[in-house]
C-alpha positions in Angstrom: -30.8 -3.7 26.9 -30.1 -1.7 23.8 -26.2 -1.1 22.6 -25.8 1.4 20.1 -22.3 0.6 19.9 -21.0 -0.2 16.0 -19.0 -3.3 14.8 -16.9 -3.5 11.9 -16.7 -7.0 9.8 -14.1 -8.2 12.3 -16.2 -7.5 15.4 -13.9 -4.5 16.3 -15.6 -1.5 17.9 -15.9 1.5 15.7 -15.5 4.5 18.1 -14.9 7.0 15.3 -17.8 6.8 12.6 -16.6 9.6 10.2 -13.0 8.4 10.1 -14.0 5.0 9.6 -15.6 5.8 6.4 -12.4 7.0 4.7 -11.0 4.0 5.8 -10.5 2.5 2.1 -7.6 5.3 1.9 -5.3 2.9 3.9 -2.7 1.6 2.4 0.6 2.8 0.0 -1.1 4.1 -3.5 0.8 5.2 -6.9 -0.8 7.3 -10.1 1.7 7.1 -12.5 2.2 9.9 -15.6 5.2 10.4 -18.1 6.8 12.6 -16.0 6.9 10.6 -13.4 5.4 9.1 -9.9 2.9 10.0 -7.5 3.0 8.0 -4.2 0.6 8.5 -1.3 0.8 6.2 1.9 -1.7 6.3 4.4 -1.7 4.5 8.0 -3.5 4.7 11.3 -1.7 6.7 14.1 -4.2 5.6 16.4 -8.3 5.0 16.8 -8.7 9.3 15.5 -5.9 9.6 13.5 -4.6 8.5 9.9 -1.4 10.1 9.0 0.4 9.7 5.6 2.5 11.4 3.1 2.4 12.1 -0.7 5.0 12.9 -2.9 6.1 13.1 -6.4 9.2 11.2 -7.8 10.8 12.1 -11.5 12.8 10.1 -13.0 14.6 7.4 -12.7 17.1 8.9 -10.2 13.0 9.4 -8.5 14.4 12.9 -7.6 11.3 13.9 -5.1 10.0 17.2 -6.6 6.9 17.5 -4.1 6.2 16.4 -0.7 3.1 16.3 1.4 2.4 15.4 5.0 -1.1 14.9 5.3 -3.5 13.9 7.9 -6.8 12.4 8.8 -8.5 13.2 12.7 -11.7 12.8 13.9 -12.5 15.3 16.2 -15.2 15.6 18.4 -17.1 14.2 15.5 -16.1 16.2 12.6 -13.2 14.4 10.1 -10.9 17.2 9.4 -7.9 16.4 6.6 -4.5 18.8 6.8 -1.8 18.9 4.4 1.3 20.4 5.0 3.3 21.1 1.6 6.8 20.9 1.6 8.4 24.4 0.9 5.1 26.2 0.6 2.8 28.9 2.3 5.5 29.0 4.9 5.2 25.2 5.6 1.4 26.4 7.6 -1.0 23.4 7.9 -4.0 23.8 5.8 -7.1 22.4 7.1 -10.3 21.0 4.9 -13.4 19.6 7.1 -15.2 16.7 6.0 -18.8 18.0 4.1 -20.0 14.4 2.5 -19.0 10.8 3.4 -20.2 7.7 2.3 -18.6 4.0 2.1 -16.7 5.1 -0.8 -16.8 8.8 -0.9 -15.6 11.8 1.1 -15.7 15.4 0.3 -13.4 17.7 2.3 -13.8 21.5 1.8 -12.4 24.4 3.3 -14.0 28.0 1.3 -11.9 30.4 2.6 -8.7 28.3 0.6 -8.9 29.9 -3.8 -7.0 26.3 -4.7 -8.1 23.6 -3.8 -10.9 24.7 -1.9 -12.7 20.9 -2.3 -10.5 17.8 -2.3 -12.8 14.7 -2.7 -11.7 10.9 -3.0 -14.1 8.7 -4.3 -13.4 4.6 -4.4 -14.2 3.0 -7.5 -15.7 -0.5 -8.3 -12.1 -1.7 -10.1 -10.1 -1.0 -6.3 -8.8 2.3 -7.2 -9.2 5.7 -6.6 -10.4 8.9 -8.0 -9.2 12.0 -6.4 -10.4 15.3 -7.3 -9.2 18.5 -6.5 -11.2 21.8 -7.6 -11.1 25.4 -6.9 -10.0 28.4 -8.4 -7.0 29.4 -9.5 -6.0 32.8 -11.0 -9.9 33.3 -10.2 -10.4 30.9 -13.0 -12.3 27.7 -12.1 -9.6 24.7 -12.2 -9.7 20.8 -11.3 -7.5 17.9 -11.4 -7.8 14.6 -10.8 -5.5 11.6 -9.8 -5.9 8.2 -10.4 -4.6 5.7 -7.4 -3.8 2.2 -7.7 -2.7 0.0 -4.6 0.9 0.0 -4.6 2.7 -3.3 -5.6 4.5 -5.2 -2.2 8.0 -4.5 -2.2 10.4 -8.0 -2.3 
C-alpha cells in the first residue's frame, strides 16, 4: 500500500499543500523607515486559514495611520490572499489568487485590481522578507517593496 499523504518535519499531516508553502509568513514582522513602523502579524485560524493584520505606526505616540486585515485560505486547492484596508474602497475585501509558490516564494495576482494587481513575498537567505507590490497607478507602472524582519519578543 501506497500513501500519498504529505508530512511536514514534525510528522504533522499537511492537508493543505498551497497554504503550507507560505507558511514562513507566520509570525509578527516589522520594516522600519523614518517615518515610522510597519507591523504585520500573521497566525493560523485553523488547518485553511492564516489571518493577520498590518498596520502603520508614526511616531512615537505610534499613532496608527494605516490598517489592514488580511487573510490567507486555501480553498478547494487554490490559495487566495484578501486584504481589507481600513477606511478604503468602502471597507470591500479585495481578493488576489495565488499564481506561483515555491518554499520561499509566492505570487498573488488579481488583473482586474490597476494597484497592486501582483503582491509577491519572497523569503530571503538572511530570515527576512521581501515584499513586492506592482501595478499601475495613474496608468503609470509603479512598485514598492517592504523589507520584514521577525519582530523582537516582547518582555
Amino acid at each position: 500500500m501506497v500513501s500519498c499523504k504529505k508530512y511536514d518535519a514534525f510528522g504533522k499531516e499537511i492537508r493543505f499543500e498551497e497554504l503550507n508553502k507560505a507558511s514562513f509568513l507566520e509570525g509578527n514582522w516589522e520594516c522600519e523607515d523614518s517615518v515610522g513602523t510597519l507591523q504585520m502579524q500573521w497566525k493560523a485560524a485553523n488547518d485553511s486559514t492564516f489571518s493577520g493584520v498590518c498596520y502603520f505606526m508614526k511616531g512615537e505616540k505610534k499613532d496608527t495611520l494605516h490598517r489592514e486585515t488580511i487573510e490567507l485560505q486555501e480553498v478547494e486547492d487554490h490559495l487566495l490572499y484578501t486584504t481589507t484596508v481600513a477606511g478604503e474602497k468602502g471597507e470591500t475585501p479585495l481578493t488576489f489568487q495565488l499564481t506561483k509558490n515555491t518554499d520561499s516564494v509566492v505570487l498573488f495576482e488579481n488583473p482586474k485590481n490597476d494597484y497592486p494587481a501582483k503582491i509577491e513575498f519572497r523569503l530571503q537567505k538572511n530570515g527576512q522578507i521581501k515584499q513586492t507590490e506592482s501595478g499601475k497607478f495613474l496608468k503609470q507602472p509603479k512598485s514598492q517593496t517592504y523589507s520584514w524582519t521577525k519582530a523582537k519578543e516582547k518582555k
